[in-house]
DOMAR-74580 format. One record per residue: residue number from 0; x, y, z of N, C-alpha, C, O in turn; residue in one letter; chain. Coordinates in Angstrom, 3 decimals. Layout:
REM DOMAR-74580
<pt><resi>NUM</resi><n_east>X</n_east><n_north>Y</n_north><n_up>Z</n_up><ca_east>X</ca_east><ca_north>Y</ca_north><ca_up>Z</ca_up><c_east>X</c_east><c_north>Y</c_north><c_up>Z</c_up><o_east>X</o_east><o_north>Y</o_north><o_up>Z</o_up><resn>A</resn><chain>A</chain></pt>
...
This chain:
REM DOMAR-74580
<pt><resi>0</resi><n_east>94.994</n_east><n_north>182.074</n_north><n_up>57.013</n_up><ca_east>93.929</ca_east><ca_north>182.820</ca_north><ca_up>57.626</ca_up><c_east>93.728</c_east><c_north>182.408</c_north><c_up>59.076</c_up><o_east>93.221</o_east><o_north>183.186</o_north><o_up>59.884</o_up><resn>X</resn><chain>A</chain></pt>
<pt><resi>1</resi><n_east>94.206</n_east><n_north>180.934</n_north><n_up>59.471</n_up><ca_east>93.806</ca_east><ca_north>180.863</ca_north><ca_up>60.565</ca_up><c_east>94.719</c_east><c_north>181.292</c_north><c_up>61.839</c_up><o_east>94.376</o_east><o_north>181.198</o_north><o_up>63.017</o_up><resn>X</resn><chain>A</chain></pt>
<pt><resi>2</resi><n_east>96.112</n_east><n_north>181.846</n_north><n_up>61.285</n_up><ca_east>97.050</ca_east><ca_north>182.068</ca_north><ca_up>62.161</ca_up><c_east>96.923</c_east><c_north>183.329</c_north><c_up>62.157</c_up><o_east>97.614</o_east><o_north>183.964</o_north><o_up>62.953</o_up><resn>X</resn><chain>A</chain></pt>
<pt><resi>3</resi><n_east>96.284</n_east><n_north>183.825</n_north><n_up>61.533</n_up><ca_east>95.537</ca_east><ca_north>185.514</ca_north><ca_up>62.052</ca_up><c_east>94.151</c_east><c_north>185.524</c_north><c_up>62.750</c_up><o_east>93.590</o_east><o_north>186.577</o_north><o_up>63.053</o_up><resn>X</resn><chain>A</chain></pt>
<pt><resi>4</resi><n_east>93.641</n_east><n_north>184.326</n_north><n_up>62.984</n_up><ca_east>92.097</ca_east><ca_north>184.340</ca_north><ca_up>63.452</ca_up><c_east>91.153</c_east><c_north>184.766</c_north><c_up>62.667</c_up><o_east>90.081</o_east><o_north>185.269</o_north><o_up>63.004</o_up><resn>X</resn><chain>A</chain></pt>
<pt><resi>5</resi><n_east>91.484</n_east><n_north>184.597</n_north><n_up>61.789</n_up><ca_east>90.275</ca_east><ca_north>185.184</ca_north><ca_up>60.461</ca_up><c_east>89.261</c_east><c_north>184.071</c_north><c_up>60.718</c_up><o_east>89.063</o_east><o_north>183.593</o_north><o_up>59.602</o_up><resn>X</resn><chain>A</chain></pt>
<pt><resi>6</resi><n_east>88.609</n_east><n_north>183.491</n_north><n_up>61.495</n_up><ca_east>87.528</ca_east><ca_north>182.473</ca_north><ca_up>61.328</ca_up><c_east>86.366</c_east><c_north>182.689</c_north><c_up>60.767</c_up><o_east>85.725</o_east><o_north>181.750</o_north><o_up>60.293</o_up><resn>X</resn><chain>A</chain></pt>
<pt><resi>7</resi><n_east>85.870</n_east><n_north>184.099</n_north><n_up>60.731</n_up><ca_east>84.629</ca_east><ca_north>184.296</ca_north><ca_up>59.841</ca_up><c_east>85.052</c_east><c_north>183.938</c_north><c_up>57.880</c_up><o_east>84.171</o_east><o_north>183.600</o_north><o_up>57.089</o_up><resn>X</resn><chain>A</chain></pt>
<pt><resi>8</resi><n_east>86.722</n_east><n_north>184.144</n_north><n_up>57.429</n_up><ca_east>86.855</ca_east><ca_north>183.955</ca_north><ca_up>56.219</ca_up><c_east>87.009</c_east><c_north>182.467</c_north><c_up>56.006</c_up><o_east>86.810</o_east><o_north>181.959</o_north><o_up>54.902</o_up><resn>X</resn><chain>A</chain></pt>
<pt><resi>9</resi><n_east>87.338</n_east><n_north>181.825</n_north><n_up>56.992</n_up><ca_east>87.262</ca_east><ca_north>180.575</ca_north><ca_up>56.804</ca_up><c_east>85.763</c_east><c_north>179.829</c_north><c_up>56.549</c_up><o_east>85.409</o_east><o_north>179.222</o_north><o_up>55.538</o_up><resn>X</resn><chain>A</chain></pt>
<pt><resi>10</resi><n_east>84.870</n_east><n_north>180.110</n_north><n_up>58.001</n_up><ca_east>83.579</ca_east><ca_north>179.531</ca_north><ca_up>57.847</ca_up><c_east>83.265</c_east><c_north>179.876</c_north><c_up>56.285</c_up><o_east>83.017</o_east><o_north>178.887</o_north><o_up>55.595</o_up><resn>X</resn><chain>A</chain></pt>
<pt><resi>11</resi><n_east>83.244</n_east><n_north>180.998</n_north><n_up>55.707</n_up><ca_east>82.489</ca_east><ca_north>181.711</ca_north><ca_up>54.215</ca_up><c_east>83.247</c_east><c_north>180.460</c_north><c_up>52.957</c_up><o_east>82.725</o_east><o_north>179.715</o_north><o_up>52.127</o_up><resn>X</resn><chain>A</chain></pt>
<pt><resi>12</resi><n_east>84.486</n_east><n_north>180.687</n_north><n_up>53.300</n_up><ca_east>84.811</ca_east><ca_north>179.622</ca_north><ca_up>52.003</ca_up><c_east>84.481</c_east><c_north>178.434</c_north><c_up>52.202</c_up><o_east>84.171</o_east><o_north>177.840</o_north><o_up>51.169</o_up><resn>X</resn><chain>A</chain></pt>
<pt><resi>13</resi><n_east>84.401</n_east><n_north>177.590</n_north><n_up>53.549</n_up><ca_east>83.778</ca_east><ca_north>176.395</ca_north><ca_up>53.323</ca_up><c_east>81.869</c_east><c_north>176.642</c_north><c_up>52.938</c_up><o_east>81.437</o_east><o_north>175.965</o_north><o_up>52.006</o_up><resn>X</resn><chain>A</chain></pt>
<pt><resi>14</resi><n_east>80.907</n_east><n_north>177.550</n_north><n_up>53.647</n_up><ca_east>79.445</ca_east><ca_north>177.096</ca_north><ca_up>53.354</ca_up><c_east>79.063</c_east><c_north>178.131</c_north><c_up>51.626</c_up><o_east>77.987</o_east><o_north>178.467</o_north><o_up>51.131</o_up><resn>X</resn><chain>A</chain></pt>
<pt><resi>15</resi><n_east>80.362</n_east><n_north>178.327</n_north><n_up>51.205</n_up><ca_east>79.940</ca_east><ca_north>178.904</ca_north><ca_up>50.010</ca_up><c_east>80.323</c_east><c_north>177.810</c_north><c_up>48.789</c_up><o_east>79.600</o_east><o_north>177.672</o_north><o_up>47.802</o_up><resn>X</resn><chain>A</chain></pt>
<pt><resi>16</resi><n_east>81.788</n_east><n_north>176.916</n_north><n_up>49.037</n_up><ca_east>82.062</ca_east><ca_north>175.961</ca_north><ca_up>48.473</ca_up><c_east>80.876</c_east><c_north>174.875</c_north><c_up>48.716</c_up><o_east>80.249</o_east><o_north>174.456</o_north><o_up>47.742</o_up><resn>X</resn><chain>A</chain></pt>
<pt><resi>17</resi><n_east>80.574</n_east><n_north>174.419</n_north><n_up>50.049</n_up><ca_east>79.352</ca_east><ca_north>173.825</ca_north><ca_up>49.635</ca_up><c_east>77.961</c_east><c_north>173.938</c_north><c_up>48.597</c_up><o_east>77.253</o_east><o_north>173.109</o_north><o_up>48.025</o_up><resn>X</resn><chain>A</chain></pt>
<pt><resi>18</resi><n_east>77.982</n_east><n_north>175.127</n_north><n_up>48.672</n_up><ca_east>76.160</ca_east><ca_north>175.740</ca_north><ca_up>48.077</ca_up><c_east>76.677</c_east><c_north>175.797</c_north><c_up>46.301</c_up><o_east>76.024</o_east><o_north>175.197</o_north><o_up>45.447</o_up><resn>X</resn><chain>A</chain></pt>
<pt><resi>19</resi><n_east>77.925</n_east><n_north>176.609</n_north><n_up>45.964</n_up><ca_east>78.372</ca_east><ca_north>176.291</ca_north><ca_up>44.899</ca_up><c_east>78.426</c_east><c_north>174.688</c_north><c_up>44.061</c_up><o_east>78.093</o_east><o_north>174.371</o_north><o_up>42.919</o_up><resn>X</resn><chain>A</chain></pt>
<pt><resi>20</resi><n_east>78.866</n_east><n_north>174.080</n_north><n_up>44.938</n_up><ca_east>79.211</ca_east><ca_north>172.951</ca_north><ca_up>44.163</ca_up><c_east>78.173</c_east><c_north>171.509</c_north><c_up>44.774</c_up><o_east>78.455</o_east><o_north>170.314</o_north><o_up>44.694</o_up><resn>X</resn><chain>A</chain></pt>
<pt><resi>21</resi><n_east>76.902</n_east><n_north>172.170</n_north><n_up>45.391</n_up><ca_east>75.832</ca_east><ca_north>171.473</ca_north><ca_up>45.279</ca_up><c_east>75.608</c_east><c_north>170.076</c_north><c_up>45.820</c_up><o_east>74.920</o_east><o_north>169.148</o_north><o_up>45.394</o_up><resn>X</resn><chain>A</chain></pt>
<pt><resi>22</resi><n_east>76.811</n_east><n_north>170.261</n_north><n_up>47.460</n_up><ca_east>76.924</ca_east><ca_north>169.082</ca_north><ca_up>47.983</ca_up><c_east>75.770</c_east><c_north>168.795</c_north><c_up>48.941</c_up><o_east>75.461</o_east><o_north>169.664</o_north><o_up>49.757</o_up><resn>X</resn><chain>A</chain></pt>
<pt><resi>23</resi><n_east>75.160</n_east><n_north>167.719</n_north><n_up>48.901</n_up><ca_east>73.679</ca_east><ca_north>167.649</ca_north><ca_up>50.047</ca_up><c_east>74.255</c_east><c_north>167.431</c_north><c_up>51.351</c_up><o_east>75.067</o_east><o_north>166.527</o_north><o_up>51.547</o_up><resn>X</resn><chain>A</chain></pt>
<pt><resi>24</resi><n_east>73.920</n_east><n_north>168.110</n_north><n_up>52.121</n_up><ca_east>73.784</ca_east><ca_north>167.745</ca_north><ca_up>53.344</ca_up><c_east>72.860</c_east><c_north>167.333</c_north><c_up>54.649</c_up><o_east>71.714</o_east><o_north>167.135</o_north><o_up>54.246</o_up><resn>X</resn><chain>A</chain></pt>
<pt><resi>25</resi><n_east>72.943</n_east><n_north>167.176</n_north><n_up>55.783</n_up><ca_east>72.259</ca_east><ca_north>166.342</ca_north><ca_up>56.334</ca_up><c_east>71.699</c_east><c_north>167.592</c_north><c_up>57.587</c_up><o_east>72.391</o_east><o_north>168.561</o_north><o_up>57.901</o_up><resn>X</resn><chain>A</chain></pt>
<pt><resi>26</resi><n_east>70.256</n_east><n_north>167.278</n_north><n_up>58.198</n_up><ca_east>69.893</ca_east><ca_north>168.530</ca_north><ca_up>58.992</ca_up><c_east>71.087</c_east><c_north>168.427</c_north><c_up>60.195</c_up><o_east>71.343</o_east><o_north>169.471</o_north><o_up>60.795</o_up><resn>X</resn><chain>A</chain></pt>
<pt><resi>27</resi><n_east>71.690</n_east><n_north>167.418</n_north><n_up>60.495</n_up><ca_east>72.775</ca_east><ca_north>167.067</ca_north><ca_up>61.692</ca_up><c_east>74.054</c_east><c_north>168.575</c_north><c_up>61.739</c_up><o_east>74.490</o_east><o_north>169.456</o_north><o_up>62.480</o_up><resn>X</resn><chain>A</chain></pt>
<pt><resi>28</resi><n_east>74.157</n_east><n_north>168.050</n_north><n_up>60.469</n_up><ca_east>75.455</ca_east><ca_north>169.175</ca_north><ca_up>60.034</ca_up><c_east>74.980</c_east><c_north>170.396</c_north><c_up>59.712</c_up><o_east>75.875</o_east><o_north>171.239</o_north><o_up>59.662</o_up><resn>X</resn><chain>A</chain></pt>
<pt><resi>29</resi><n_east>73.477</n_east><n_north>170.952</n_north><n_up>59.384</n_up><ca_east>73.381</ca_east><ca_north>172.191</ca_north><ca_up>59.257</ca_up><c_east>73.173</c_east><c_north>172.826</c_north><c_up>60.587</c_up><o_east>73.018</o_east><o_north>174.039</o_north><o_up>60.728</o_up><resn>X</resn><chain>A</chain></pt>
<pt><resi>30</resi><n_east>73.176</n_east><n_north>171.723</n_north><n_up>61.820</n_up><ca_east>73.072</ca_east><ca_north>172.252</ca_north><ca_up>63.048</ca_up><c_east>73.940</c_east><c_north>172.364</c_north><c_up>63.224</c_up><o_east>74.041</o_east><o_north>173.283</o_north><o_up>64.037</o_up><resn>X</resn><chain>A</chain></pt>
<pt><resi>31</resi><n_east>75.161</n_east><n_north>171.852</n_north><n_up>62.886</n_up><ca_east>76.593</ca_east><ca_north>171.734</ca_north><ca_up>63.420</ca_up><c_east>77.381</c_east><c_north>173.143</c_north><c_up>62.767</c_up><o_east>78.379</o_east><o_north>173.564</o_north><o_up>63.352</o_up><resn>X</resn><chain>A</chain></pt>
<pt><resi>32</resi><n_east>76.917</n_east><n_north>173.774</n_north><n_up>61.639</n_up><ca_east>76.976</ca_east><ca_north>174.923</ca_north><ca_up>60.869</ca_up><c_east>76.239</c_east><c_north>176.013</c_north><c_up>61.548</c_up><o_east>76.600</o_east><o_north>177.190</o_north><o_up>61.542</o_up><resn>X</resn><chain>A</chain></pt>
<pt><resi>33</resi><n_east>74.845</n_east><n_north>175.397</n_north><n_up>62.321</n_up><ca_east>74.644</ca_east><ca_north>176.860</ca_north><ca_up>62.502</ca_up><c_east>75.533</c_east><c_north>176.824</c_north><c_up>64.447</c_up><o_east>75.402</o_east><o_north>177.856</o_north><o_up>65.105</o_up><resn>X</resn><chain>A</chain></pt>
<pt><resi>34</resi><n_east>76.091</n_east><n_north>175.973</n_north><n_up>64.907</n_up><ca_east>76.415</ca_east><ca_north>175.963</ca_north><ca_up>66.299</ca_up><c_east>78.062</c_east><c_north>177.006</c_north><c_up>66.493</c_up><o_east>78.485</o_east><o_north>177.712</o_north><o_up>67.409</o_up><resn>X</resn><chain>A</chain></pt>
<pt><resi>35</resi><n_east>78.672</n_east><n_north>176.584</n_north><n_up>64.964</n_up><ca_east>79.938</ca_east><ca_north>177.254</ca_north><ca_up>64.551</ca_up><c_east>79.482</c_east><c_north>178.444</c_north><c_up>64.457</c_up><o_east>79.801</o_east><o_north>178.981</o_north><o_up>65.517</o_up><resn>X</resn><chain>A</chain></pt>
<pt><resi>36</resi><n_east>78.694</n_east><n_north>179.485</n_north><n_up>63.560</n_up><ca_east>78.486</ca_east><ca_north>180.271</ca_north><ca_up>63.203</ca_up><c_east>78.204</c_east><c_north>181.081</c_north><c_up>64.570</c_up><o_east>78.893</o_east><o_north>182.071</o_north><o_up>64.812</o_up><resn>X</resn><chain>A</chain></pt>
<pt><resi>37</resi><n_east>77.024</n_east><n_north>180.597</n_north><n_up>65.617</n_up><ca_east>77.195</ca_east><ca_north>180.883</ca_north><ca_up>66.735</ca_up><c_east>77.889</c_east><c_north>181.418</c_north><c_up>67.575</c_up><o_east>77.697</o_east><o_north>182.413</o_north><o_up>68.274</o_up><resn>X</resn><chain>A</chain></pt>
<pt><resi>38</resi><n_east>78.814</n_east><n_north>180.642</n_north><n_up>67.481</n_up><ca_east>80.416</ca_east><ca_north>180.638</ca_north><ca_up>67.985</ca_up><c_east>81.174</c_east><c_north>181.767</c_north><c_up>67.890</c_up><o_east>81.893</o_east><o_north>182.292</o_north><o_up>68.741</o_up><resn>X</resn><chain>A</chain></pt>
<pt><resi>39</resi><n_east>80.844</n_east><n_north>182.212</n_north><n_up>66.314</n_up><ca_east>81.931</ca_east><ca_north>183.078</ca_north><ca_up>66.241</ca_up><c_east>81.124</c_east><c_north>184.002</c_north><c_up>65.575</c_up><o_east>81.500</o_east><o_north>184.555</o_north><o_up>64.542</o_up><resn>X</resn><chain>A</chain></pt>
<pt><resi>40</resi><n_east>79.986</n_east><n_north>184.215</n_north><n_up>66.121</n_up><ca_east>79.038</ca_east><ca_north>185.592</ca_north><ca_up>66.186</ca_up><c_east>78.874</c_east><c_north>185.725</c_north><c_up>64.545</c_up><o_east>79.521</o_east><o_north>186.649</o_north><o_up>64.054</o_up><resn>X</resn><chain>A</chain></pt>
<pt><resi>41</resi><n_east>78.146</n_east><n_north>184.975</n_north><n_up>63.698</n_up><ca_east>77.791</ca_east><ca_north>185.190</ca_north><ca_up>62.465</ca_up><c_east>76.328</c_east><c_north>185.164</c_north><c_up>62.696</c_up><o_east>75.712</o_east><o_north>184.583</o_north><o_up>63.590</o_up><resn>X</resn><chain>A</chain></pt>
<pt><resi>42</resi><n_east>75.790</n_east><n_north>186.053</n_north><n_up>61.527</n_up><ca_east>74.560</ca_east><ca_north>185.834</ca_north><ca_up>61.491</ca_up><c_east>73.399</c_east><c_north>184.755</c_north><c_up>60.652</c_up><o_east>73.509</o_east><o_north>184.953</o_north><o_up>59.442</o_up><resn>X</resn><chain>A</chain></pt>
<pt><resi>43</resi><n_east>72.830</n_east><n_north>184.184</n_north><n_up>60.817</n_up><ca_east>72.269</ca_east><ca_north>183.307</ca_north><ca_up>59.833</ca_up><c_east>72.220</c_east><c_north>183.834</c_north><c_up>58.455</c_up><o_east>72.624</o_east><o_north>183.041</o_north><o_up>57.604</o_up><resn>X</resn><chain>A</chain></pt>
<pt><resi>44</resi><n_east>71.832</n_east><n_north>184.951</n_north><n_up>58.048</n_up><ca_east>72.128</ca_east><ca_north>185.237</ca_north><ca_up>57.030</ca_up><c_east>73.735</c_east><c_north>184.732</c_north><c_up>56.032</c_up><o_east>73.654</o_east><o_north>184.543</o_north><o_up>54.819</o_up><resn>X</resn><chain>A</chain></pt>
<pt><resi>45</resi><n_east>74.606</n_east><n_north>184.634</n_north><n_up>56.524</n_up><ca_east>75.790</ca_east><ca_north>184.059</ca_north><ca_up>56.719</ca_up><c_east>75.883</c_east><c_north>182.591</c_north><c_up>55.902</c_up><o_east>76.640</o_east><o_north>182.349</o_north><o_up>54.962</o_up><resn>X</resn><chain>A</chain></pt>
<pt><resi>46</resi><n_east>75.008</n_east><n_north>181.773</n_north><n_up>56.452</n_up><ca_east>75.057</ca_east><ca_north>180.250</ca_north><ca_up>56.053</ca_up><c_east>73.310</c_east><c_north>179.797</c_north><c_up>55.839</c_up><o_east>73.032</o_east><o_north>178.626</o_north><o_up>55.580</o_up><resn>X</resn><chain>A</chain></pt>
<pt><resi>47</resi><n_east>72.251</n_east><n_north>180.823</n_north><n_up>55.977</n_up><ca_east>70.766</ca_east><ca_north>179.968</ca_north><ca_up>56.017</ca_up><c_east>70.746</c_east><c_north>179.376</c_north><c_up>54.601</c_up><o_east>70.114</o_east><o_north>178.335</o_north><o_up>54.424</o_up><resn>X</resn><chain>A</chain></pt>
<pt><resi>48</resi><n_east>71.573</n_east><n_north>180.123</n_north><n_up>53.293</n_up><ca_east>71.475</ca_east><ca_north>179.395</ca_north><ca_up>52.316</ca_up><c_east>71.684</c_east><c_north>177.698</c_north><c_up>52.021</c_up><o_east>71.371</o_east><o_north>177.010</o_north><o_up>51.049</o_up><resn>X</resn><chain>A</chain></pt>
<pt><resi>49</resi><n_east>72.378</n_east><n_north>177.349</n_north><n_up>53.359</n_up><ca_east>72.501</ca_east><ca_north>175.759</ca_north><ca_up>53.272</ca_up><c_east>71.059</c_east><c_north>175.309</c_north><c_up>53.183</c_up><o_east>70.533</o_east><o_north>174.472</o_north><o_up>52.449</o_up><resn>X</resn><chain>A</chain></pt>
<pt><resi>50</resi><n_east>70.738</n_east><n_north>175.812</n_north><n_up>53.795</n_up><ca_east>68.963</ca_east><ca_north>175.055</ca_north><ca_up>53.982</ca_up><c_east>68.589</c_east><c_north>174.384</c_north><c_up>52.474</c_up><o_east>67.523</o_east><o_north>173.787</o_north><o_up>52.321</o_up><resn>X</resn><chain>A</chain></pt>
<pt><resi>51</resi><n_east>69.404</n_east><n_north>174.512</n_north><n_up>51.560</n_up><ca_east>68.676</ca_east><ca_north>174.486</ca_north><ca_up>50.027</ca_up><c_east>69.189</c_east><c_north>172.997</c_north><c_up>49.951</c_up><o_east>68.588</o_east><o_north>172.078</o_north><o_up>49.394</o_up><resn>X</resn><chain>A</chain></pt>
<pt><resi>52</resi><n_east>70.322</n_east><n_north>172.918</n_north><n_up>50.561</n_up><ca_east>71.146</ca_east><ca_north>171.668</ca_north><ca_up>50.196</ca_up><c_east>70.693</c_east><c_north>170.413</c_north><c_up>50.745</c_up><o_east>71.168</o_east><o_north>169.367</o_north><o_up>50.304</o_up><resn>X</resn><chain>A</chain></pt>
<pt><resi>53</resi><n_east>69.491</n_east><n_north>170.402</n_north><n_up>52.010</n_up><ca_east>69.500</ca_east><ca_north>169.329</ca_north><ca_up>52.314</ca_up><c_east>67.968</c_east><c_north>168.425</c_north><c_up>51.699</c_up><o_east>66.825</o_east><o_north>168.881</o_north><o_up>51.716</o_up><resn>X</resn><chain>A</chain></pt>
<pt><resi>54</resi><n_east>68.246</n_east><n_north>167.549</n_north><n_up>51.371</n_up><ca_east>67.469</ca_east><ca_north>166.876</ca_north><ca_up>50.476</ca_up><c_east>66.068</c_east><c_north>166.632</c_north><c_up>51.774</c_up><o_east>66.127</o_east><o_north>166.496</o_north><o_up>52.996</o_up><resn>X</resn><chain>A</chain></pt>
<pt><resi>55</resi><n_east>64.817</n_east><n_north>166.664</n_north><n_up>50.745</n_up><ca_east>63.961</ca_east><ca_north>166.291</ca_north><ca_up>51.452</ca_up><c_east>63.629</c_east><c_north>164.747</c_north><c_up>51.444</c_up><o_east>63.662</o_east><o_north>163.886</o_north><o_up>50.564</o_up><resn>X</resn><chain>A</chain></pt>
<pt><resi>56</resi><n_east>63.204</n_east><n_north>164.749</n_north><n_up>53.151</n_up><ca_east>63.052</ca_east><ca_north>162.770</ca_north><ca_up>53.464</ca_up><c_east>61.920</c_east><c_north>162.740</c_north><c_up>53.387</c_up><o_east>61.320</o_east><o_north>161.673</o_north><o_up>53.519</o_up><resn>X</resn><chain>A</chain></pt>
Protein backbone atom coordinates (compact mmCIF):
# COMPACT_ATOMS: atom_id res chain seq x y z
CA UNK A 1 0.00 0.00 0.00
CA UNK A 2 2.68 2.23 0.60
CA UNK A 3 4.33 2.03 -2.83
CA UNK A 4 1.05 3.25 -4.21
CA UNK A 5 0.67 6.06 -1.55
CA UNK A 6 -2.30 4.65 -0.07
CA UNK A 7 -1.48 6.42 3.37
CA UNK A 8 -5.02 6.99 4.42
CA UNK A 9 -5.27 2.73 4.25
CA UNK A 10 -2.41 2.50 6.17
CA UNK A 11 -3.18 5.16 9.01
CA UNK A 12 -6.99 3.03 9.26
CA UNK A 13 -5.31 -0.36 9.83
CA UNK A 14 -2.99 0.80 12.38
CA UNK A 15 -5.80 3.23 14.72
CA UNK A 16 -8.36 0.44 14.10
CA UNK A 17 -5.88 -2.41 15.21
CA UNK A 18 -5.30 -0.32 18.14
CA UNK A 19 -9.09 0.35 19.35
CA UNK A 20 -9.77 -3.39 18.43
CA UNK A 21 -7.32 -4.95 20.42
CA UNK A 22 -7.59 -2.46 23.35
CA UNK A 23 -4.06 -1.13 23.52
CA UNK A 24 -3.84 2.09 26.05
CA UNK A 25 -2.32 4.81 24.96
CA UNK A 26 -0.76 7.90 26.07
CA UNK A 27 -2.33 11.70 25.33
CA UNK A 28 1.51 12.21 23.68
CA UNK A 29 0.71 9.73 20.93
CA UNK A 30 -2.88 10.63 20.41
CA UNK A 31 -1.32 13.97 19.47
CA UNK A 32 1.11 12.34 17.42
CA UNK A 33 -2.10 10.48 15.68
CA UNK A 34 -3.96 13.37 15.39
CA UNK A 35 -0.60 15.47 13.75
CA UNK A 36 -0.42 12.35 11.05
CA UNK A 37 -3.94 12.44 10.29
CA UNK A 38 -3.42 16.16 9.68
CA UNK A 39 -0.93 15.47 7.38
CA UNK A 40 -2.63 13.58 5.19
CA UNK A 41 -5.98 15.44 5.35
CA UNK A 42 -8.11 12.93 7.52
CA UNK A 43 -10.76 13.92 9.47
CA UNK A 44 -11.00 13.36 13.22
CA UNK A 45 -13.74 11.39 12.77
CA UNK A 46 -11.08 9.01 11.28
CA UNK A 47 -9.12 8.27 14.61
CA UNK A 48 -11.26 10.47 17.63
CA UNK A 49 -12.20 6.92 18.64
CA UNK A 50 -8.65 6.63 20.23
CA UNK A 51 -9.74 8.98 22.83
CA UNK A 52 -11.34 5.75 24.56
CA UNK A 53 -7.96 4.16 24.86
CA UNK A 54 -6.22 6.45 26.96
CA UNK A 55 -6.45 5.62 30.53
CA UNK A 56 -7.48 8.20 32.96
CA UNK A 57 -4.57 9.83 35.43
Amino acid sequence: MFDYAEWEVGFDIIVVQLYEFDIKITEPFFQQVEAVAAGINLPPESYNFLKELIPPS
